[in-house]
C-alpha positions in Angstrom: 130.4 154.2 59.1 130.2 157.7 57.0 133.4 157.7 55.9 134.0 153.8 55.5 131.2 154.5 52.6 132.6 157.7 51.2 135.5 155.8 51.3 134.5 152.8 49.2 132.5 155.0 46.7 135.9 156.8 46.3 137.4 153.7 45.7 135.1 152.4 43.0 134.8 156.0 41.4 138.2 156.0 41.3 138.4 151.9 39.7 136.0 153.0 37.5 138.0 156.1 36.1 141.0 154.0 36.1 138.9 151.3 33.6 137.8 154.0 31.3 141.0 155.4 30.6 142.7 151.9 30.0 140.1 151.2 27.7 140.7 154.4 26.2 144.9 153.8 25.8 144.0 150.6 24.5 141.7 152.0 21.7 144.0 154.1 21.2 147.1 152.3 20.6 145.2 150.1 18.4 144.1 152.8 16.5 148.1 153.9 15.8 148.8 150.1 15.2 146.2 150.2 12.6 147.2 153.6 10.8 150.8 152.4 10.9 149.7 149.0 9.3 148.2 150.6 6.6 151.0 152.6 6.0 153.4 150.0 5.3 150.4 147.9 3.1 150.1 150.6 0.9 153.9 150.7 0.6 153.6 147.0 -0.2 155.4 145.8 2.9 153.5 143.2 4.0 155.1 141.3 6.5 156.1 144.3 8.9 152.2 145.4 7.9 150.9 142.2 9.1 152.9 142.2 12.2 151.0 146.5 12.6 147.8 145.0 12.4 148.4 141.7 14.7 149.6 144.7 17.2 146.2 146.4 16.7 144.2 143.5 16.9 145.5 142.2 20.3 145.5 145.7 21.9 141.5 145.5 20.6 140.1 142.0 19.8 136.7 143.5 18.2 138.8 145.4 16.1 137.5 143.6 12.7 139.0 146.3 10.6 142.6 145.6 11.7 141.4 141.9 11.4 140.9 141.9 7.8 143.9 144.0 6.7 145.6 141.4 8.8 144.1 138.7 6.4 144.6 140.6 3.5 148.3 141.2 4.0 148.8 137.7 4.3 147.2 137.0 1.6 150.2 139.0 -0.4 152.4 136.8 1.6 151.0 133.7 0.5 150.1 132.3 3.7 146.6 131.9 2.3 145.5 129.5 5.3 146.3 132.2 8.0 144.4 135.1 5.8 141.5 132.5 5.9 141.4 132.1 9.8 141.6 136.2 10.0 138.8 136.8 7.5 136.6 134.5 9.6 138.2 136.2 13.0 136.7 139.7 11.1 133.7 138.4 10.7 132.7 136.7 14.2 134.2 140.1 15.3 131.5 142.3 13.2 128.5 140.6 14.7 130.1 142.3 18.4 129.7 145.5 18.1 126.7 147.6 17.0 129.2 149.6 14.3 129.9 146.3 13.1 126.4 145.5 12.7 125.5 148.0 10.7 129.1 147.9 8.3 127.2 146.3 5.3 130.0 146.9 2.7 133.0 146.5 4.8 130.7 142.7 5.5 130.9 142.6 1.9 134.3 142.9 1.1 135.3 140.4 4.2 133.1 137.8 2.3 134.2 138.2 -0.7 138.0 137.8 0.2 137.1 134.7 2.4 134.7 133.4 -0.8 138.2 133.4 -2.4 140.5 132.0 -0.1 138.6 128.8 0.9 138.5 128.0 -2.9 142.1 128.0 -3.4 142.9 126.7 0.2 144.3 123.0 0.2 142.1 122.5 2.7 138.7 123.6 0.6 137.2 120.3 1.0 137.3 120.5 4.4 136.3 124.2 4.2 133.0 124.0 2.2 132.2 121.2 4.7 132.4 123.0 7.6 130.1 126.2 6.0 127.5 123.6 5.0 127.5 122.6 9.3 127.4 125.5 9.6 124.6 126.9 6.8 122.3 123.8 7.8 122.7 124.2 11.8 122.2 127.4 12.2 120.0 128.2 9.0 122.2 130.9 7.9 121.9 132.3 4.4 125.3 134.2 4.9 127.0 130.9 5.1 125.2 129.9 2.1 126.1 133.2 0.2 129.6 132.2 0.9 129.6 128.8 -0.4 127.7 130.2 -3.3 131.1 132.4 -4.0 132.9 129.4 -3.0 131.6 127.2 -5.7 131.4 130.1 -8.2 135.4 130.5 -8.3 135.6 127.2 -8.3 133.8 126.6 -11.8 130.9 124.6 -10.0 127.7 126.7 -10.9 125.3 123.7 -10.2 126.7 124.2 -6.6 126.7 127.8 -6.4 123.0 127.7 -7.5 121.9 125.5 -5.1 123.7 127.5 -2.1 122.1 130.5 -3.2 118.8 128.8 -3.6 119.1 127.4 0.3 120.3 130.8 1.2 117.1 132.5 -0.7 114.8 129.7 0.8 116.4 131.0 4.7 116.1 134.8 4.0 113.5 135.3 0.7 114.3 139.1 1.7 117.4 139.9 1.6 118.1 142.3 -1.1 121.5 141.4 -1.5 121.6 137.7 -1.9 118.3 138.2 -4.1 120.1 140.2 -6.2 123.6 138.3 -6.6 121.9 135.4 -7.4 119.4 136.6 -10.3 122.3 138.6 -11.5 124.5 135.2 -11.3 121.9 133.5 -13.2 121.4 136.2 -16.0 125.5 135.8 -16.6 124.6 131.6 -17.1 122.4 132.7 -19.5 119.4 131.6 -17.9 117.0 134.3 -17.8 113.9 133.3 -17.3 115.0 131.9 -14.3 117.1 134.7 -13.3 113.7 136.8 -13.3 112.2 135.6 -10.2 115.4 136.3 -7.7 115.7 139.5 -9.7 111.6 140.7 -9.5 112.1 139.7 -5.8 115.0 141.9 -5.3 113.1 144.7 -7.7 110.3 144.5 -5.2 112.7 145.3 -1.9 114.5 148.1 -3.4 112.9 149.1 -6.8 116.0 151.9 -7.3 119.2 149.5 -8.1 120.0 150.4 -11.2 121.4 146.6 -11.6 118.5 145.0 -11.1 116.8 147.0 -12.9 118.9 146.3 -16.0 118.6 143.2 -15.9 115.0 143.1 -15.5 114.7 145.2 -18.9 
């Protein structure tokens, strides 16, 4: 009976060693996928940099860095409606991992580039609908920040400042959509009511030189 049970602890030590170092080739090997997929973006090779950062995504699914180049390269392809499917792949991806938690900016940037795509997607109408599901079910102010960027490239500033109003409304302290959307309203012109997203965001962090500015 002794050495049935060293036996079977042997056996799951050695499963267990086996696990970590797959996990570790596989982190790995996304790692070169991603480094050689930048390589070829920055050399404005797109299509051989998209097929890099599929590589790196598949070898590591919560790889949302990789993701986003991925969307971003098709982007310079034109294949606007794939980029769009990746930028959102990045984001359900960030929310994973504790690293991608705590990414703000790269967050940010993945926004942004989504923001863009879903207003010149053909599909937009069917785009916006789906973040406004989503914004209401959930009661997410990111989705609303989104649509706020959404309606902003599209020309539509009554829209964009309701979306950030309903996004304010969910999450009266978040810095950053405080912020954007006083700073939004100060570019419309309409200061005084720009003052009260902007005092709010002043309040949270009174060191942004921004919102200071504006505030003056």
């Amino acid at each position: 009976m002794k050495t049935l049970r060293n036996l079977s602890i042997h056996l799951i030590c050695m499963a267990v060693l086996a696990t970590i170092i797959g996990c570790a080739d596989t982190i790995t090997f996304s790692q070169d996928a991603e480094r050689e997929g930048m390589k070829l973006y920055n050399q404005h090779k797109y299509a051989d940099a998209a097929g890099a950062f599929r590589n790196a995504v598949r070898q590591n699914p919560r790889h949302y860095v990789a993701e986003y180049y991925l969307g971003a390269s098709l982007d310079e392809l034109g294949e606007y409606q794939e980029a769009l499917q990746a930028y959102k792949a990045a984001l359900d991806v960030m929310s994973t991992s504790l690293e991608g938690k705590l990414d703000a900016p790269f967050r940010e940037k993945i926004i942004d580039a989504l923001a863009y795509d879903i207003s010149r997607s053909a599909n937009s109408d069917k785009e916006i609908q789906l973040l406004k599901t989503r914004a209401e079910a959930q009661k997410s102010s990111e989705a609303y920040l989104v649509l706020a960027r959404v309606y902003r490239n599209m020309g539509d500033p009554d829209s964009a400042i309701k979306a950030y109003e309903l996004g304010t409304n969910i999450d009266p302290n978040n810095f950053y959509l405080q912020k954007e959307y006083g700073l939004y309203l100060s570019h419309l012109g309409l200061r005084q009511k720009a003052m009260e997203p902007l005092k709010k965001a002043h309040d949270i962090n009174s060191q942004d030189d921004q919102v200071n500015n504006a505030l003056k």
